[in-house]
MOPAC internal coordinates of N, CA, C and O (Angstrom, degrees):
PM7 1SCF
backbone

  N    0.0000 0     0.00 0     0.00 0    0    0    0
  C    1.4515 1     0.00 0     0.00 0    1    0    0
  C    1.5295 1   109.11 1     0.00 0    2    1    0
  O    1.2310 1   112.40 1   -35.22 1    3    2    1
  N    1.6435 1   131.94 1   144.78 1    3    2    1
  C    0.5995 1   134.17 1  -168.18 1    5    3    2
  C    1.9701 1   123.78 1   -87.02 1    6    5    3
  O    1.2310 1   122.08 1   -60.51 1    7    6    5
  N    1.0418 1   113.61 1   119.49 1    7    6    5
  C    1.5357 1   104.77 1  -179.21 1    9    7    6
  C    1.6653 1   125.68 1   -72.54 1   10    9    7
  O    1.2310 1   123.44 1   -72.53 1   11   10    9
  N    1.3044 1   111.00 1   107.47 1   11   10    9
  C    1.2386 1   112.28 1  -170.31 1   13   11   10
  C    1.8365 1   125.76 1  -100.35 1   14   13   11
  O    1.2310 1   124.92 1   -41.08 1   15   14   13
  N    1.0557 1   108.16 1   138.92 1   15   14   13
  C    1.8608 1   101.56 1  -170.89 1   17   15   14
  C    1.6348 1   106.26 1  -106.28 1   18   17   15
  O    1.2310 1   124.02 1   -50.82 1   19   18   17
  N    1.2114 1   109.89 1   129.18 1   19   18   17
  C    1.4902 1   125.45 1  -159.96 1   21   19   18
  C    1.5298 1    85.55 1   -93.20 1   22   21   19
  O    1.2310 1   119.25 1   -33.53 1   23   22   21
  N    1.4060 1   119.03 1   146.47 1   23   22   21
  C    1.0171 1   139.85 1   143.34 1   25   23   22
  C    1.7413 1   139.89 1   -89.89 1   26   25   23
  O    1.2310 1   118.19 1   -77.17 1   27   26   25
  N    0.9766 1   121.05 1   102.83 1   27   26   25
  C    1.3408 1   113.50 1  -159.81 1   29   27   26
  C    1.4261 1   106.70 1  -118.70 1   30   29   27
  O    1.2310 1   119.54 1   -16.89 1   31   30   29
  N    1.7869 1   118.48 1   163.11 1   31   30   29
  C    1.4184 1   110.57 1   166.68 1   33   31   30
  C    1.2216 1    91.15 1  -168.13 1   34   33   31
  O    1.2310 1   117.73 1    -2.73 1   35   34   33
  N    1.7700 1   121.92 1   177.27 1   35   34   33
  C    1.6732 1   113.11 1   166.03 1   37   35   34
  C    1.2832 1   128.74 1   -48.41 1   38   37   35
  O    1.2310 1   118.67 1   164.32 1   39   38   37
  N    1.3577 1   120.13 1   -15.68 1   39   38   37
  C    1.7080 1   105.51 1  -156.49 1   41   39   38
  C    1.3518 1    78.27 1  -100.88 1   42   41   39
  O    1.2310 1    97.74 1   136.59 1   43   42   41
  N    1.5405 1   157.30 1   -43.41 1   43   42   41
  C    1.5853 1   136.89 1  -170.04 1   45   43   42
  C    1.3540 1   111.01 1   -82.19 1   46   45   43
  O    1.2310 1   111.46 1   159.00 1   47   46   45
  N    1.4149 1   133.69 1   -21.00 1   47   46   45
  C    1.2647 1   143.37 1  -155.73 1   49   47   46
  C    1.5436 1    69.99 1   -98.16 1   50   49   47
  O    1.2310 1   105.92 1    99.89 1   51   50   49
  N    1.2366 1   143.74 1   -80.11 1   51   50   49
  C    1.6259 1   121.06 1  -168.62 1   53   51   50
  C    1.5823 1   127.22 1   -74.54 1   54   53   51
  O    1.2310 1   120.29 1   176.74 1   55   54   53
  N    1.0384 1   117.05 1    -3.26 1   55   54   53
  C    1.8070 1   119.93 1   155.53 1   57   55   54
  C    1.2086 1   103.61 1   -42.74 1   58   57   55
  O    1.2310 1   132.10 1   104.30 1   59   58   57
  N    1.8110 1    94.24 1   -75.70 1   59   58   57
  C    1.5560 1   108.10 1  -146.24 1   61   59   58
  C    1.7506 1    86.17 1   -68.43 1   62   61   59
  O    1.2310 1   110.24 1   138.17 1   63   62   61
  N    1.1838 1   135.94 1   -41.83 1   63   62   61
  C    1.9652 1   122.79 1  -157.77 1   65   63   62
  C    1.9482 1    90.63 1   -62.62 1   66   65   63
  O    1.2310 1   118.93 1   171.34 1   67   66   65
  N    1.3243 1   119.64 1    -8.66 1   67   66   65
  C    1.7449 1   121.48 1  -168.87 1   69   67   66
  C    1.6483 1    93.94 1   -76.31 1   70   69   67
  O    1.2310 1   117.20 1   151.16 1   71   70   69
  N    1.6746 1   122.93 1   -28.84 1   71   70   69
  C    1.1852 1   135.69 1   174.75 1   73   71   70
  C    1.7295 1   105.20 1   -74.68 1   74   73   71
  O    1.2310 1   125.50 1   148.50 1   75   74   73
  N    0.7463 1   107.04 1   -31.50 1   75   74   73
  C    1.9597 1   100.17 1  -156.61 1   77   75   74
  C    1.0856 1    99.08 1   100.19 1   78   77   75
  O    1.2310 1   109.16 1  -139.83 1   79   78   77
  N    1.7657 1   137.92 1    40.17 1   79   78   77
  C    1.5944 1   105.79 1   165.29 1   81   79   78
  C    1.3557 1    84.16 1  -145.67 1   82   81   79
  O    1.2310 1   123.89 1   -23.84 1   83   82   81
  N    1.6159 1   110.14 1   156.16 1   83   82   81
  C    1.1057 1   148.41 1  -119.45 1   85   83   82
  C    2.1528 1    92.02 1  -126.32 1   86   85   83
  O    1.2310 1   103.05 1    -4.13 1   87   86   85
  N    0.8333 1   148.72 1   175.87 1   87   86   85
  C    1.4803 1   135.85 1  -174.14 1   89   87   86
  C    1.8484 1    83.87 1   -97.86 1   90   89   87
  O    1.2310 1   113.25 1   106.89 1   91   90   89
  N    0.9969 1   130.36 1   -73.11 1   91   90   89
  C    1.5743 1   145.08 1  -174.12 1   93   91   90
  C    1.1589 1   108.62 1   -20.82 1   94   93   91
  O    1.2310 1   120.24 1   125.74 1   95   94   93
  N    1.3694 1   117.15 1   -54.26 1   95   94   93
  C    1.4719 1   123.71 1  -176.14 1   97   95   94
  C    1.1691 1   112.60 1   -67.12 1   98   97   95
  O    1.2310 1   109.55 1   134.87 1   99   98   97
  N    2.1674 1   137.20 1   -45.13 1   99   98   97
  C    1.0777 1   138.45 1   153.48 1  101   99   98
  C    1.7714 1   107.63 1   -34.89 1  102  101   99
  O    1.2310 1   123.80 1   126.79 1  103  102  101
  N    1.4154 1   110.32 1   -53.21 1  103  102  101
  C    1.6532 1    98.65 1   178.88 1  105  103  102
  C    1.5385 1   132.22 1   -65.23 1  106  105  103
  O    1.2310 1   135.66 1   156.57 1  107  106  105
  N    1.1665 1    87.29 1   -23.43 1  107  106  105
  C    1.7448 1   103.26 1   173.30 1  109  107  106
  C    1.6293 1   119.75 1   -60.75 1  110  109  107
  O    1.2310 1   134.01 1   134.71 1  111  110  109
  N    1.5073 1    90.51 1   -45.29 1  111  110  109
  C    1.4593 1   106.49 1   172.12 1  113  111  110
  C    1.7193 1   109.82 1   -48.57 1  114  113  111
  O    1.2310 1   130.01 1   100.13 1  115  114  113
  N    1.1113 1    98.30 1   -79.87 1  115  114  113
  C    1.5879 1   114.55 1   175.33 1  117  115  114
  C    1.6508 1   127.27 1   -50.32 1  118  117  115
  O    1.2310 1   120.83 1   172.29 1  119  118  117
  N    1.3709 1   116.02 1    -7.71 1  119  118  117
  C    1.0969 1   123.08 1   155.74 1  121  119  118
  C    1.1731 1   138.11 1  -109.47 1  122  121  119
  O    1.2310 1   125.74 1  -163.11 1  123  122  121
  N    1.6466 1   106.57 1    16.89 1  123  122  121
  C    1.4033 1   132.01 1   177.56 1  125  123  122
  C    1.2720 1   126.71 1  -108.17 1  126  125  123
  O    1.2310 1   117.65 1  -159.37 1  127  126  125
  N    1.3851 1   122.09 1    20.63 1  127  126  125
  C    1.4915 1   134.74 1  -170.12 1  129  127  126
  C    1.3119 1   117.16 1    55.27 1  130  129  127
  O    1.2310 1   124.22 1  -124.87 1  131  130  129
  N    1.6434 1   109.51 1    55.13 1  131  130  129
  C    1.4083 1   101.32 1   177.47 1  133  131  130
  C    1.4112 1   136.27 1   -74.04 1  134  133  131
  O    1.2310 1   113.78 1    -8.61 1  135  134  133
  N    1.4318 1   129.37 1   171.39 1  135  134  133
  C    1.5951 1   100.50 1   174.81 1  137  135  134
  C    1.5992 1   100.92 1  -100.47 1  138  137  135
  O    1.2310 1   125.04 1   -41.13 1  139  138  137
  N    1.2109 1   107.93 1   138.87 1  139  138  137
  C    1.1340 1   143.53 1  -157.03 1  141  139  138
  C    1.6984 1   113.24 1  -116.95 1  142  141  139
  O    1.2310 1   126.65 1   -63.20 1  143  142  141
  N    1.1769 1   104.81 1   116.80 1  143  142  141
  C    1.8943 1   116.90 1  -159.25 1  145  143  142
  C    1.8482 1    85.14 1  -116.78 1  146  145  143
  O    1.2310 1   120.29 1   -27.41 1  147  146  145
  N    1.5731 1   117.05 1   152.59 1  147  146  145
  C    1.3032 1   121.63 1   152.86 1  149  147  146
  C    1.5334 1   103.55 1   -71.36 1  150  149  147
  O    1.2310 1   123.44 1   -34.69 1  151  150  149
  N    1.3857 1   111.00 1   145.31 1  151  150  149
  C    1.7321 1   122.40 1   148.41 1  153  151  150
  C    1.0886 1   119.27 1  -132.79 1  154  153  151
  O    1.2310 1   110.16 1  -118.27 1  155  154  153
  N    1.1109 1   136.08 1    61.73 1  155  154  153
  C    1.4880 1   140.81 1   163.78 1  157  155  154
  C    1.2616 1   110.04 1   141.61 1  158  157  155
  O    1.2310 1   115.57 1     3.30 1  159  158  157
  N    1.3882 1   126.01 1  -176.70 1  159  158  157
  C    1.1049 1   127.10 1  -175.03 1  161  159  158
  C    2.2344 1    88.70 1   -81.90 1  162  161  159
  O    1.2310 1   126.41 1   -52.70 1  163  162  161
  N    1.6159 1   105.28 1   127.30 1  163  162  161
  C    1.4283 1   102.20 1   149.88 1  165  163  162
  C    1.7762 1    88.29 1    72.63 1  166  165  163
  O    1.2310 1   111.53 1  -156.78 1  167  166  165
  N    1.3149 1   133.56 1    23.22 1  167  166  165
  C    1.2250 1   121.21 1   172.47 1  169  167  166
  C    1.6927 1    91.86 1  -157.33 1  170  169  167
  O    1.2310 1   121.27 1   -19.48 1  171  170  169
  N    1.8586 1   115.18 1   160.52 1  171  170  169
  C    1.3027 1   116.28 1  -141.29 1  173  171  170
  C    1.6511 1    90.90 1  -152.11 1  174  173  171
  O    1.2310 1   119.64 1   -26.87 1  175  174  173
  N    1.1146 1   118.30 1   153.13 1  175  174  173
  C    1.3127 1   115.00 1   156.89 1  177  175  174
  C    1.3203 1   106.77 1  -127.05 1  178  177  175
  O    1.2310 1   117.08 1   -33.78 1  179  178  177
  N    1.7871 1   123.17 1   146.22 1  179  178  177
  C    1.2300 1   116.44 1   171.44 1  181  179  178
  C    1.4297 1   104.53 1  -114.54 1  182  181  179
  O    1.2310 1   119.11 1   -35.25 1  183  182  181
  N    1.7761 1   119.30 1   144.75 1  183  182  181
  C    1.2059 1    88.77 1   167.91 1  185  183  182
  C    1.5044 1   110.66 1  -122.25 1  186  185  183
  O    1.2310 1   112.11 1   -32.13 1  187  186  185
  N    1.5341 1   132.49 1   147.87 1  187  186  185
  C    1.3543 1   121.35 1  -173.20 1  189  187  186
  C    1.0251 1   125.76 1  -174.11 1  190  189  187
  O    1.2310 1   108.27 1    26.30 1  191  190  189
  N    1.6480 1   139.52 1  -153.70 1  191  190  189
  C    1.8235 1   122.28 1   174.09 1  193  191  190
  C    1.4124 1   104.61 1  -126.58 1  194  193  191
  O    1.2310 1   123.76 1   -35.95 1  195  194  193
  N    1.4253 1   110.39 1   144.05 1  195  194  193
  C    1.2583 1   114.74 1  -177.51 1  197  195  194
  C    1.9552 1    97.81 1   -94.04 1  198  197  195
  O    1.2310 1   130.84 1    -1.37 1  199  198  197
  N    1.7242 1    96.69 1   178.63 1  199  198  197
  C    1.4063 1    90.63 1  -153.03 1  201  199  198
  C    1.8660 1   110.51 1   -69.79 1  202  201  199
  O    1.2310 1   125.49 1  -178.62 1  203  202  201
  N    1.9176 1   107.05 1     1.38 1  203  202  201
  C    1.3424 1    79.13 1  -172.80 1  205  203  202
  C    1.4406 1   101.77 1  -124.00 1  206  205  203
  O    1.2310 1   125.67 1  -119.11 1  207  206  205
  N    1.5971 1   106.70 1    60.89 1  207  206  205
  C    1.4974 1   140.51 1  -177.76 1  209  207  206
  C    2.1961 1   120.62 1    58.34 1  210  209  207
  O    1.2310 1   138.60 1  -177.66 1  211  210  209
  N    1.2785 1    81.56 1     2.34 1  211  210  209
  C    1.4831 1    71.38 1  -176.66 1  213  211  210
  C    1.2690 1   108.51 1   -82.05 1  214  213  211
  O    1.2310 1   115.26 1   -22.97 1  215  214  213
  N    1.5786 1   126.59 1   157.03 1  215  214  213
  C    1.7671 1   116.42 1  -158.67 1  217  215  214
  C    1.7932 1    76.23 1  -139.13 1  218  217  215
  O    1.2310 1   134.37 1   -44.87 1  219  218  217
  N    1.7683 1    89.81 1   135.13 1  219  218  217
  C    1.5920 1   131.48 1   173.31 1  221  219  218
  C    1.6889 1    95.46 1  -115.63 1  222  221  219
  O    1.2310 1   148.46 1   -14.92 1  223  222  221
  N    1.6901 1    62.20 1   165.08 1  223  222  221
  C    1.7955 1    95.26 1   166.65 1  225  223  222
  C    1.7912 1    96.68 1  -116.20 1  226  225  223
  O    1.2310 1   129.53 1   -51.93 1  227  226  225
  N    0.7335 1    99.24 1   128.07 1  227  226  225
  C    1.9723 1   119.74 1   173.06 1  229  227  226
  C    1.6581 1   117.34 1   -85.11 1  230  229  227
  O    1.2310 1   110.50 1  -120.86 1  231  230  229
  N    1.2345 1   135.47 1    59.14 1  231  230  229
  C    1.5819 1    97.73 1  -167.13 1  233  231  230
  C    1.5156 1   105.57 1  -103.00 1  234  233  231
  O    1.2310 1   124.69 1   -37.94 1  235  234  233
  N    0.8201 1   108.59 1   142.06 1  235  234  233
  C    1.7881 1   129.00 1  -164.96 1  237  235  234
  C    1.6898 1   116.00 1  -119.46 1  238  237  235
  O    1.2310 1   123.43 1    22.30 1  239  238  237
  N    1.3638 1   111.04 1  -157.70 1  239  238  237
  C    1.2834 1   125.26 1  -167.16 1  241  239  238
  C    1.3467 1   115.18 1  -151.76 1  242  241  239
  O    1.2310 1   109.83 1   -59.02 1  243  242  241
  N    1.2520 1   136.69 1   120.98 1  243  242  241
  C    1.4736 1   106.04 1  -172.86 1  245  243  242
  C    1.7169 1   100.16 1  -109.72 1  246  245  243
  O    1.2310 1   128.03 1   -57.71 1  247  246  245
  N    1.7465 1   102.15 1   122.29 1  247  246  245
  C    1.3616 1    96.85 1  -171.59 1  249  247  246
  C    1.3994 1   121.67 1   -85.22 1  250  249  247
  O    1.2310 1   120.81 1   172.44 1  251  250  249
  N    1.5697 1   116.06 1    -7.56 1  251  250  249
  C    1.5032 1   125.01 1  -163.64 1  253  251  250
  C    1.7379 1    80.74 1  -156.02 1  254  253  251
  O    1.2310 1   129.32 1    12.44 1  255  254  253
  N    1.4371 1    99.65 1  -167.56 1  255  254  253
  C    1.5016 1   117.97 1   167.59 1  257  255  254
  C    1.6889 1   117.34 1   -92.29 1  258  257  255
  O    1.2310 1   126.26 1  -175.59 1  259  258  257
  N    1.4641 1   105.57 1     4.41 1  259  258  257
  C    1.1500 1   120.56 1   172.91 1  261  259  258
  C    1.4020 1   135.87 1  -145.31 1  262  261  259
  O    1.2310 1   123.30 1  -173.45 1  263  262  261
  N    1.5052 1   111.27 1     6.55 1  263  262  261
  C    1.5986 1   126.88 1  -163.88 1  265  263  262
  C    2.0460 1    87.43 1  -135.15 1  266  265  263
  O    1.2310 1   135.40 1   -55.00 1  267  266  265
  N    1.7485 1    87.80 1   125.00 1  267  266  265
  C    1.4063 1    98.51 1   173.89 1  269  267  266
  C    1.5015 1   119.19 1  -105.85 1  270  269  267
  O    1.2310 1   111.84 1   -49.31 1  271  270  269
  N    0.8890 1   132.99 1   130.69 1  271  270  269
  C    1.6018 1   106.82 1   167.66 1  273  271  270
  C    1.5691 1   107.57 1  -123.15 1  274  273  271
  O    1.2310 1   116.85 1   -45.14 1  275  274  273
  N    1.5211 1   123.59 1   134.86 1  275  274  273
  C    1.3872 1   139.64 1  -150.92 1  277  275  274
  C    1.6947 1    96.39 1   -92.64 1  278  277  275
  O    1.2310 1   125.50 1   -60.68 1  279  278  277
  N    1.3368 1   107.04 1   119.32 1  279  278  277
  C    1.2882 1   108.77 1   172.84 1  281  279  278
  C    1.6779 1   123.18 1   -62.08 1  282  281  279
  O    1.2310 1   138.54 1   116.95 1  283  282  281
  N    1.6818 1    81.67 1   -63.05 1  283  282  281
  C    1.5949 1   107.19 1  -166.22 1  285  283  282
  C    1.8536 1   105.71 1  -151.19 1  286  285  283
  O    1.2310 1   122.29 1   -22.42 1  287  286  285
  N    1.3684 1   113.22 1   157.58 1  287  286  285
  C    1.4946 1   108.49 1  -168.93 1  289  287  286
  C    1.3948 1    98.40 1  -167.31 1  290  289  287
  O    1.2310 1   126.16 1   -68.49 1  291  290  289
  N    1.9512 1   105.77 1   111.51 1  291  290  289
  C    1.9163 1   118.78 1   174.59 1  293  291  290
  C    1.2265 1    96.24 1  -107.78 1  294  293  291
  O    1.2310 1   129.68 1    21.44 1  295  294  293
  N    1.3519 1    98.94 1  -158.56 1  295  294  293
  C    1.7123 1   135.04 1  -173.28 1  297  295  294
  C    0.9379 1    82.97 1   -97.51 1  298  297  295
  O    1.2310 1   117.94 1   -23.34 1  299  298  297
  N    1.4899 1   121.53 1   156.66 1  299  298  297
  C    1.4837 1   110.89 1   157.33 1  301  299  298
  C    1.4553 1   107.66 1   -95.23 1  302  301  299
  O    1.2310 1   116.33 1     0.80 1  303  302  301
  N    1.4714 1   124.58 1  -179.20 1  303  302  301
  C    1.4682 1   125.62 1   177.63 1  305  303  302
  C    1.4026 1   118.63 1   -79.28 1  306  305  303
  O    1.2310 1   115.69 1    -5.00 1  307  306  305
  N    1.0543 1   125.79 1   175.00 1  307  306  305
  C    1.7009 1   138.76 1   178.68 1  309  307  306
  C    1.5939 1   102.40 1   -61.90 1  310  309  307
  O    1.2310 1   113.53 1   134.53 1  311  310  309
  N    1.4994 1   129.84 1   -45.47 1  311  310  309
  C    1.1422 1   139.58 1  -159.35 1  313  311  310
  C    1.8602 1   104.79 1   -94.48 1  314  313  311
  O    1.2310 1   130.33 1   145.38 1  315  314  313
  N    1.7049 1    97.69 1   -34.62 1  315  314  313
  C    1.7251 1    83.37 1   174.21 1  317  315  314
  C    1.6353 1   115.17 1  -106.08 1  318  317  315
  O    1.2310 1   121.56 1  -144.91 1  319  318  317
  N    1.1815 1   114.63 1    35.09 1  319  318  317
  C    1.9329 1   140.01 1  -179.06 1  321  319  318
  C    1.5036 1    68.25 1  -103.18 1  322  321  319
  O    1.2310 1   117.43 1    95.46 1  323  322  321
  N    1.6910 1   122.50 1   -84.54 1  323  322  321
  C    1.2223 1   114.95 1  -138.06 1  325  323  322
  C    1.9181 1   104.89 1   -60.71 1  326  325  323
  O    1.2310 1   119.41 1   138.12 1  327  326  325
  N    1.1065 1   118.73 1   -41.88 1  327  326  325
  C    1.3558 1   120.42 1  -174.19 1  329  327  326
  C    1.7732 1   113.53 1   -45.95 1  330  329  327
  O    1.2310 1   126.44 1   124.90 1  331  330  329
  N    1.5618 1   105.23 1   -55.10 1  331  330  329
  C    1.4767 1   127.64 1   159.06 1  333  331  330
  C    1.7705 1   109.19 1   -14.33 1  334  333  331
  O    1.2310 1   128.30 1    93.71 1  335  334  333
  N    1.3089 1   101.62 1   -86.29 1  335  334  333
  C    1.5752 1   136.67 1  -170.42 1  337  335  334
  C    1.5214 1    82.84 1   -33.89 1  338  337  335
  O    1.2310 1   121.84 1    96.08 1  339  338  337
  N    1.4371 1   114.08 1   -83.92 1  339  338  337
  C    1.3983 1   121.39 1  -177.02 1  341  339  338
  C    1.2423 1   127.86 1   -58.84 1  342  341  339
  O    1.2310 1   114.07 1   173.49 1  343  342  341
  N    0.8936 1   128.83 1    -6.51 1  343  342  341
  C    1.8562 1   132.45 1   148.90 1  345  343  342
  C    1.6477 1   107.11 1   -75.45 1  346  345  343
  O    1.2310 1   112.32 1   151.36 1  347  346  345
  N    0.9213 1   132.09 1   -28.64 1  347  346  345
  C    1.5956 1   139.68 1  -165.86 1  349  347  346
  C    1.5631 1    91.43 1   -82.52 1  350  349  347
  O    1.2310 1   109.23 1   123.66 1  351  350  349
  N    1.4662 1   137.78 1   -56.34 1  351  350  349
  C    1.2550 1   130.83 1  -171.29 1  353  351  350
  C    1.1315 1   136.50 1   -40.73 1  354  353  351
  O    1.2310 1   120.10 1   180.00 1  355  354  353

């Protein structure tokens, strides 16, 4: 598995807390083999469960081949939980 270095500062560490999520839980996500969609050029969404089961969407940036920096981070919906579950099987 790959080791990844989070980038953090005030302006993402208070986006994402505008969500209810915590920086840890975005990392949890991303260090849990999430599935992982392109969104933009050079930006990513992951989607997956952090360790104390609640499941986000992650979408990030990839600044290097090893340095992430977290855009933005929800709940995911009822319909993309269920899609999740069933890709995991």
């Amino acid at each position: 598995m790959k080791q990844y270095h989070f980038w953090w500062d005030e302006n993402n560490i208070e986006h994402i807390a505008n969500h209810g999520v915590e920086p840890y839980e975005a990392e949890e996500v991303i260090d849990d083999d999430p599935q992982i969609l392109k969104a933009g050029k050079d930006r990513f969404a992951a989607y997956g469960q952090a360790d104390s089961g609640r499941y986000l969407l992650v979408v990030f940036a990839l600044k290097s081949e090893q340095r992430i920096r977290v855009i933005t981070v929800r709940d995911l919906t009822v319909a993309e939980k269920k899609r999740l579950r069933r890709r995991r099987r």
